[in-house]
Structures are given as structure tokens and as C-alpha cells.
N, C-alpha and C positions, 0 to 999 in steps of 0.2 A: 362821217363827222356830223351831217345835219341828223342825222336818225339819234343821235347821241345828245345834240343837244334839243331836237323836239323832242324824246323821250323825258328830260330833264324839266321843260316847260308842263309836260301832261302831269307830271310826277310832283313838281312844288303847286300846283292847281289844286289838283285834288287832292291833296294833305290841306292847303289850306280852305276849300270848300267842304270836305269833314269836319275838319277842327272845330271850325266856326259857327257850324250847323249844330254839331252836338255840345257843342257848348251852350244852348239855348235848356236842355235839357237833363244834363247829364250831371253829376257831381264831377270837380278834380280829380275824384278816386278813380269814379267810374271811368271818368272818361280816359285817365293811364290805365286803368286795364283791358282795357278796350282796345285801346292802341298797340298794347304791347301784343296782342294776340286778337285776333277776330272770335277764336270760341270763347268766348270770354261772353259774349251775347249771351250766353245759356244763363249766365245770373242773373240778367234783369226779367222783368216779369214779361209779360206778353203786351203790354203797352208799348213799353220803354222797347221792347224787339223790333215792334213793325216799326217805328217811329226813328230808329237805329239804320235798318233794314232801306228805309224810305232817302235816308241821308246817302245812304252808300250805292243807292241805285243814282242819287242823282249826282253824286261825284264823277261816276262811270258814265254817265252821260255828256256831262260835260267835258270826259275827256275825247270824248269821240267827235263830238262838235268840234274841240279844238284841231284831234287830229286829220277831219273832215277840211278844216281851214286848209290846214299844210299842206291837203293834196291838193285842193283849189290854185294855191298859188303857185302849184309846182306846174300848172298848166301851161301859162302863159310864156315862163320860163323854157320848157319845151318846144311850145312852138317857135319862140325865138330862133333856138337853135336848129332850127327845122334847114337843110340846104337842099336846094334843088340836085344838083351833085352831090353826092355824099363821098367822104374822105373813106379809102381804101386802105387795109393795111396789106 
């Protein structure tokens, strides 16, 4: 269930660090066809590509920071559970 819902937090992140990145330079058109399909890049020119390109590297990034968080806090939580005895089944 926690994989289910940090996949959901990485997932509504980086739609909304896309969106909002390429809205800086993209028309409404562009940016629904864009969306609707990733090769969709081959229509803008080689500007608008790397600049496309540069948004979706750093989406990806910041999901991994995020999910980089999740393991951090899974740490402490482990140790917690940590018993000198450990329960047998």
C-alpha cells in the first residue's frame, strides 16, 4: 500500500513540474500534443526539443529526490523495529 501511494505522490509531482515548466514556453496546442504522446517532440524545432528535453529531465529528477526522501524515512522506522530477540515463526 505505501508503494501505491508514494508512486501516486512521484506521479501527481512530476505532471505537475512538466505542466507548469512547459507552459512557460509552449502553446495550448503544443503542449496537448505533447502530452498526449511524448514523440510528438519531433514537431517542434530543435530549440523548443532541448528546452522540452531539459523540462522532462528535470521532472525525472525530482522524482527521484522525492523517492530518495521515502527511503530516508523508511530508515528510522526500521530501526525502530529493530529487537534484540527476533520473533520466530
Amino acid at each position: 500500500m505505501g508503494g501505491v501511494i508514494g508512486l501516486a505522490i512521484v506521479t501527481a509531482a512530476y505532471k505537475g513540474y512538466i505542466k507548469s515548466n512547459l507552459e512557460n514556453f509552449l502553446t495550448p496546442n503544443e503542449l496537448s500534443q505533447l502530452l498526449e504522446s511524448a514523440q510528438n517532440i519531433s514537431l517542434f524545432g530543435a530549440n523548443k526539443q532541448d528546452k522540452v528535453r531539459a523540462v522532462f529531465a528535470g521532472g525525472y529528477n525530482l522524482q527521484f529526490r522525492i523517492l530518495i526522501a521515502f527511503a530516508a524515512a523508511q530508515i528510522p522506522s526500521s530501526v525502530l523495529m529493530w529487537r534484540r530477540n527476533q520473533i520466530r515463526i
